[in-house]
TORTIDO-114143 format. One line per field, with one value per residue (C-alpha): residue in one letter; z, x, y. Coordinates in pm, 1 decimal. Layout:
# TORTIDO-114143
code A; ...
w Z; ...
u X; ...
v Y; ...
END
This chain:
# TORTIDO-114143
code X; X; X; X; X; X; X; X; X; X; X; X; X; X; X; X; X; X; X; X; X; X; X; X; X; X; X; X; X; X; X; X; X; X; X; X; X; X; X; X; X; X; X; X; X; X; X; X; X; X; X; X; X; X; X; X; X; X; X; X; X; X; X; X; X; X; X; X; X; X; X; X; X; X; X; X; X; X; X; X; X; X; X; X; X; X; X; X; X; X; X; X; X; X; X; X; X; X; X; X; X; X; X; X; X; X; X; X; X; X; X; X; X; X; X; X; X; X; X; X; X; X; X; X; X; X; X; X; X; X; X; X; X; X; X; X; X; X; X; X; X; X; X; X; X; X; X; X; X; X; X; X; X; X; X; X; X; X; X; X; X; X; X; X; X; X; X; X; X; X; X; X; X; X; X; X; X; X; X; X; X; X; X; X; X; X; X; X; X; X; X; X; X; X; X; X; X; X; X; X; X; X; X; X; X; X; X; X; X; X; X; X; X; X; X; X; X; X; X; X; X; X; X; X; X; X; X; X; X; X; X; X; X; X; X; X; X; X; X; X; X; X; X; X; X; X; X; X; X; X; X; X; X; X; X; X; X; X; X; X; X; X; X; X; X; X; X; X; X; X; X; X; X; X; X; X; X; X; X; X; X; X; X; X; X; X; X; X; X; X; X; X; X; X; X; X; X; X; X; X; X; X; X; X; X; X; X; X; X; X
w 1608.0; 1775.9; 1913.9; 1711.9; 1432.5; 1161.0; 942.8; 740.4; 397.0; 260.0; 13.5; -285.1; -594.3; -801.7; -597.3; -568.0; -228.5; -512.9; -533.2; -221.3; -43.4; -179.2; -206.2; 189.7; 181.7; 11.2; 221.4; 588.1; 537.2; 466.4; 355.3; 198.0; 272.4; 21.6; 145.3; -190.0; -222.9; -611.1; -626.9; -435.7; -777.3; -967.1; -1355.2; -1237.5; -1337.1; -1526.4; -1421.0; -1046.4; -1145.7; -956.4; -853.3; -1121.0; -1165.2; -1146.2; -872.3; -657.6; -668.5; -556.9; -203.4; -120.0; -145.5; 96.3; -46.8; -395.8; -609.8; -349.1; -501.5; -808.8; -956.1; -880.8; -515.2; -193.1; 16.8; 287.3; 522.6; 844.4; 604.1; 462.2; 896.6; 1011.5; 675.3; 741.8; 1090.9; 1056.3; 745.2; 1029.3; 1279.5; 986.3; 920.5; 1304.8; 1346.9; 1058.0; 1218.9; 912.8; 904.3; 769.8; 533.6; 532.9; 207.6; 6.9; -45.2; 89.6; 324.4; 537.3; 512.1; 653.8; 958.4; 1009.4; 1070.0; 1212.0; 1483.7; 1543.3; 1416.9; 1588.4; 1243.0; 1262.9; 1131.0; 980.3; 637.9; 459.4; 450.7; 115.0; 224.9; 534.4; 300.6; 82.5; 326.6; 500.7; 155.5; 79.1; 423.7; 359.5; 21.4; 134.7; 485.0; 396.2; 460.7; 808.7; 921.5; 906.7; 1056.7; 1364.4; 1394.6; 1406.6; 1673.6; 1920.5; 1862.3; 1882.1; 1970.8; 1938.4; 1554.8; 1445.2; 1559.3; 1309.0; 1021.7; 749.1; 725.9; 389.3; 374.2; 350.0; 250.9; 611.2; 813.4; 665.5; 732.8; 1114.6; 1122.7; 967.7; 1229.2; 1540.8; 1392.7; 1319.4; 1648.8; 1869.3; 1991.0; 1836.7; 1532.2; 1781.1; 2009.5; 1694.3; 1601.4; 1912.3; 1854.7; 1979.6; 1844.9; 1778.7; 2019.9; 1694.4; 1732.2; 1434.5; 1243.9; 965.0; 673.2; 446.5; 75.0; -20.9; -367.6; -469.0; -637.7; -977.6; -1003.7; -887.3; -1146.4; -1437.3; -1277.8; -1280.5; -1669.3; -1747.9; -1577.7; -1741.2; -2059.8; -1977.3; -1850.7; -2228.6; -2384.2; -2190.9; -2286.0; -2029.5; -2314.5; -2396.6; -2060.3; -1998.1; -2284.5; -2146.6; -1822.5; -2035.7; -2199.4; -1928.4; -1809.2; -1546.2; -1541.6; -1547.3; -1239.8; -1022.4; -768.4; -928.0; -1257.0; -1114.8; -1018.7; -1194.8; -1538.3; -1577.8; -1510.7; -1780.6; -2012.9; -1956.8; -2054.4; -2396.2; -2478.8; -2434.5; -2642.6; -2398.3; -2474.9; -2703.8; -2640.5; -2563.6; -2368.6; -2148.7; -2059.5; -1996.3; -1757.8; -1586.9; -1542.3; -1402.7; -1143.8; -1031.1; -937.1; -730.8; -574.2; -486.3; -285.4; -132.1; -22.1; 136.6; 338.4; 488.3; 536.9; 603.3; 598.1; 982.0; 1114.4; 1359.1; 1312.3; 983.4; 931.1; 575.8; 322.8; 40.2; -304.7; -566.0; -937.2; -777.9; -507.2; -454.1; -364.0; 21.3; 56.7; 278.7; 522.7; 493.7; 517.4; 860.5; 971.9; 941.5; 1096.1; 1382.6; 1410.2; 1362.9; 1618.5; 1949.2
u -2182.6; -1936.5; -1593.1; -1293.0; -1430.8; -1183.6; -1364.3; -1033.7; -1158.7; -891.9; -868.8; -699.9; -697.1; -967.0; -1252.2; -1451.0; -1293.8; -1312.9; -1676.4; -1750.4; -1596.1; -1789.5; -2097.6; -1987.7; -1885.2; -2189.6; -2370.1; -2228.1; -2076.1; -1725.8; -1408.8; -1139.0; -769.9; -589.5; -382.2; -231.8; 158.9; 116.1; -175.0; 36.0; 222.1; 85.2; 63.7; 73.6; -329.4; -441.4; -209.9; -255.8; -660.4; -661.7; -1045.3; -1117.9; -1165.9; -1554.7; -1505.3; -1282.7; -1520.8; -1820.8; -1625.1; -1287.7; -970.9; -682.1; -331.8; -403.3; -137.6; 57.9; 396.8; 595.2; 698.8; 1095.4; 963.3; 972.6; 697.5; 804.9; 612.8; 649.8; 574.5; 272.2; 165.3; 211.8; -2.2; -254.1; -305.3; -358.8; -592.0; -782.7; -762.5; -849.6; -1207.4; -1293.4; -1269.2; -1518.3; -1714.7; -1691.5; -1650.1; -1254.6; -1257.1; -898.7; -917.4; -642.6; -450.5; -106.4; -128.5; 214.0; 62.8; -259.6; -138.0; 131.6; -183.9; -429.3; -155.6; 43.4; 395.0; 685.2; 878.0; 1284.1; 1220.3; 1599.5; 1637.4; 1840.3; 2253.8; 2356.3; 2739.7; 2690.2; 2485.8; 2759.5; 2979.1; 2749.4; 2672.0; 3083.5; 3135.6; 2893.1; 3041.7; 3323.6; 3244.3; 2963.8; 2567.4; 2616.0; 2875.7; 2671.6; 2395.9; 2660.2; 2695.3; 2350.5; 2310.6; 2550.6; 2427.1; 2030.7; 1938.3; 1564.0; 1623.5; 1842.5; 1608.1; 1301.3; 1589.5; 1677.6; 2055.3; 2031.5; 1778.3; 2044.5; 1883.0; 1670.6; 1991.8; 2198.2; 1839.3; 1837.7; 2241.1; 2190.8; 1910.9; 2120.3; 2423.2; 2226.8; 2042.9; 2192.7; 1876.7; 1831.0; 1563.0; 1359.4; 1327.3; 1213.4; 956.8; 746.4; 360.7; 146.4; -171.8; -392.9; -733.6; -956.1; -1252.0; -1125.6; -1396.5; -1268.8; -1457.4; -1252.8; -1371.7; -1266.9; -1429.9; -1309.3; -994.5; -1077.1; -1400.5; -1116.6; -820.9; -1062.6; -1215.8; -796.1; -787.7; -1045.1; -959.9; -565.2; -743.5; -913.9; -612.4; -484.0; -751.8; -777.0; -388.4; -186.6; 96.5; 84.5; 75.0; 426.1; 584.8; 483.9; 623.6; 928.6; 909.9; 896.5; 1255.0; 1140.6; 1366.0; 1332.7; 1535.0; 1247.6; 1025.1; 738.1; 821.5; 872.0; 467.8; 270.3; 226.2; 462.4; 762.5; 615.6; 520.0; 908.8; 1010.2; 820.1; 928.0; 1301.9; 1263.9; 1268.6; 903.2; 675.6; 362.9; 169.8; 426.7; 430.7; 47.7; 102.1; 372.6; 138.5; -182.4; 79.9; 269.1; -93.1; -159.1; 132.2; 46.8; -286.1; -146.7; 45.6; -189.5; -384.9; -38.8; -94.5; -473.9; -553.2; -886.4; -824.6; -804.5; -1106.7; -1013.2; -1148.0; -1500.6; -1488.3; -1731.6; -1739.3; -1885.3; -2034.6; -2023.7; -2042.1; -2037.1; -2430.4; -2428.6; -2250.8; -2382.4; -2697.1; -2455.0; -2156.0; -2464.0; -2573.3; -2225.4; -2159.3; -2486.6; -2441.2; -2061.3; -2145.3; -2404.2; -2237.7
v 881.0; 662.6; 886.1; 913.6; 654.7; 496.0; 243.4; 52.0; -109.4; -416.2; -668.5; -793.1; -549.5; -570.6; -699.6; -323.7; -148.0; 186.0; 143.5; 84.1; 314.8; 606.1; 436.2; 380.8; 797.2; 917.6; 722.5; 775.7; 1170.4; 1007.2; 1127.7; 886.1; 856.7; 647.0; 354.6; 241.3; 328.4; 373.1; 632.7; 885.6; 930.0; 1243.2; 1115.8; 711.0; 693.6; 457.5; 185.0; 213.6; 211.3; 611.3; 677.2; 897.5; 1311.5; 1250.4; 1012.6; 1208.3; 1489.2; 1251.5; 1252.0; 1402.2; 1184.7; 1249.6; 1101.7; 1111.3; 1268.1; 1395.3; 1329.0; 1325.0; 1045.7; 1069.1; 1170.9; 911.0; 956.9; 701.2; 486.1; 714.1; 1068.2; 836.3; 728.4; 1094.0; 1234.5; 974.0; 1055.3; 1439.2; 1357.8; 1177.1; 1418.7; 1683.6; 1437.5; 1419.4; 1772.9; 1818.8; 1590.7; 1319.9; 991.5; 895.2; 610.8; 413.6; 240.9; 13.5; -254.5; -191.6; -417.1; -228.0; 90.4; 5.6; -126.4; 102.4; 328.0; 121.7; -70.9; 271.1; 121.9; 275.7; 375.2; 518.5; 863.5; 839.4; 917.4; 699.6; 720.5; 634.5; 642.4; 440.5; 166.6; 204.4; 80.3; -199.3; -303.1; -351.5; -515.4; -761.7; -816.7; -883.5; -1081.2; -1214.0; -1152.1; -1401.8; -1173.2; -847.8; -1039.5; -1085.4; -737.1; -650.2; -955.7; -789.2; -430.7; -527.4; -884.6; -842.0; -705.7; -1009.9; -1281.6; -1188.6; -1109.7; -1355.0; -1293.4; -1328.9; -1056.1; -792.8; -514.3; -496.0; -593.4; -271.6; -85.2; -186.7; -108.5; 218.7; 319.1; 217.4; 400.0; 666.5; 699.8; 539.5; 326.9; 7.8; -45.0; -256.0; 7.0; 247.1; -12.9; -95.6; -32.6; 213.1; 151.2; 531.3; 634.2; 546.8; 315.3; 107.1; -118.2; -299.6; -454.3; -687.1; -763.6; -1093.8; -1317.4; -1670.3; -1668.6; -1785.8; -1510.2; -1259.2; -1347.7; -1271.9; -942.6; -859.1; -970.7; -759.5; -480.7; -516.7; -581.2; -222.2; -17.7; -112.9; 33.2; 320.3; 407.3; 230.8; 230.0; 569.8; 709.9; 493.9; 673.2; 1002.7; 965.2; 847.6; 1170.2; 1386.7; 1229.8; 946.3; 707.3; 331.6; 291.2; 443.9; 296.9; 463.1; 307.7; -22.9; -101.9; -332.6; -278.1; 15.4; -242.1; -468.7; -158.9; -82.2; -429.6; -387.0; -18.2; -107.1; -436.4; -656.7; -900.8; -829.5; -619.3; -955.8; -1137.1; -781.7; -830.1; -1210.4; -1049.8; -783.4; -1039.2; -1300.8; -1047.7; -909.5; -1277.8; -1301.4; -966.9; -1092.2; -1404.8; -1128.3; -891.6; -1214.5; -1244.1; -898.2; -948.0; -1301.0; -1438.8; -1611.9; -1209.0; -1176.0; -828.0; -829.1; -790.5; -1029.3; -999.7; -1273.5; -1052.3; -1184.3; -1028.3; -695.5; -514.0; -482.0; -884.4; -767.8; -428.0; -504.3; -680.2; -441.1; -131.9; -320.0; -365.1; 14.0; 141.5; -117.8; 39.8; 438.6; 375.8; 257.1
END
């Protein structure tokens, strides 16, 4: 087998990475490391579409349920986890098996991001926050021009929330954010398949798998984590279809107008996710699906062979 191997699996929700990456696992000796930022939540199942019990003991997951759902797991914890789940696979001698659809998270691993490793200051954002209040969003924009140049130019001053970020790190650290953030891409020999269907076959694979979260209790497991004392307020409440669940069970929309609300968002994330992994990528391996997954295997099977083979 090729040295140090990382075969990365993208796409847009709903188009069958799941399936294929333990069909891919079975098939090559694989182990899978999660790259979705809502499975890490332990109890967020059904509504993040979790590979299931019987599916996780197929092949073994890595990231899966590894925090709580008032936890943070942030993007550098997720890059260094990642990594020694990698390093964990190579030493079994395994194939490791980056699968998801966060687009950020995937190439934080796969390009080596440089990310601050500076927790955040919540009385330093206090005050950043105020200044800008009261100065305006240009004028904090200023101040992060004259402290770190490099930083300011790919900012949208009105993007405040990343300027105060950037501030924080330098006055933090000392060393500006763009300093923190230069690449160093990992020794892998990355191969990259990208699942990709046309857009119109895609939006009704998302109904129907919406249409199937419901039935399976998407509702009811909202109300539970309501139960157990997880606030609205937190990011692990605020995914798709928990937000919209949310919006419903505090009276907000109707039950119907809150799945309107979760098939429309998922859209949006879709064009998203197409942002992060664009179909012009000759990094991408891109494989156009039919109805199911089985339409793309012989090529994707031949890709991999060809790959795990050099």
């Amino acid at each position: 087998m090729i040295r140090n191997p990382l075969l990365v699996i993208v796409g847009p929700t709903a188009v069958g990475k799941t399936a294929l990456s333990l069909q891919l696992a079975r098939e090559f000796g694989g182990e899978i490391i999660s790259a979705d930022s809502r499975q890490i939540y332990r109890g967020l199942d059904i509504g993040t579409d979790k590979p299931s019990p019987e599916q996780q003991a197929l092949v073994p997951h890595h990231l899966v349920d590894v925090v709580d759902p008032d936890e943070i797991l942030s993007l550098a914890e997720f890059q260094e986890q990642a990594y020694a789940a990698i390093a964990a696979i190579h030493r079994r001698n395994r194939l490791p098996l980056l699968v998801g659809g966060t687009g950020q998270w995937v190439w934080a691993v796969v390009e080596g991001w440089g990310i601050p490793r500076v927790p955040p200051d919540p009385a330093l954002r206090a005050e950043l926050e105020a200044r800008a209040d009261a100065a305006g969003a240009e004028a904090l924009h200023a101040e992060l021009e004259a402290l770190d140049s490099e930083a300011a130019q790919k900012l949208d001053p009105r993007n405040v929330r990343r300027v105060i970020r950037a501030l924080e790190v330098y006055h933090k650290t000392g060393v500006p954010i763009s300093k923190h953030q230069r690449k160093s891409p990992p020794p892998y020999a990355i191969f990259i398949i990208g699942l990709t269907m046309p857009r119109r076959q895609l939006y009704a694979r998302i109904d129907q798998r919406i249409n199937h979260m419901l039935a399976r209790g998407l509702l009811a497991e909202v109300e539970g984590l309501v139960e157990a004392g997880y606030d609205w307020t937190l990011p692990a409440m605020s995914g798709l279809g928990y937000r919209q669940m949310g919006q419903y069970l505090q009276g907000e929309v109707s039950l119907a107008q809150a799945v309107v609300l979760i098939k429309k968002e998922t859209r949006r994330f879709v064009r998203q996710q197409y942002n992060w992994f664009r179909l012009d990528d000759d990094r991408i391996h891109w494989i156009e699906i039919g109805e199911g997954i089985e339409t793309g295997y012989d090529r994707i099977e031949n890709l991999i062979e060809s790959y795990v083979v050099l």
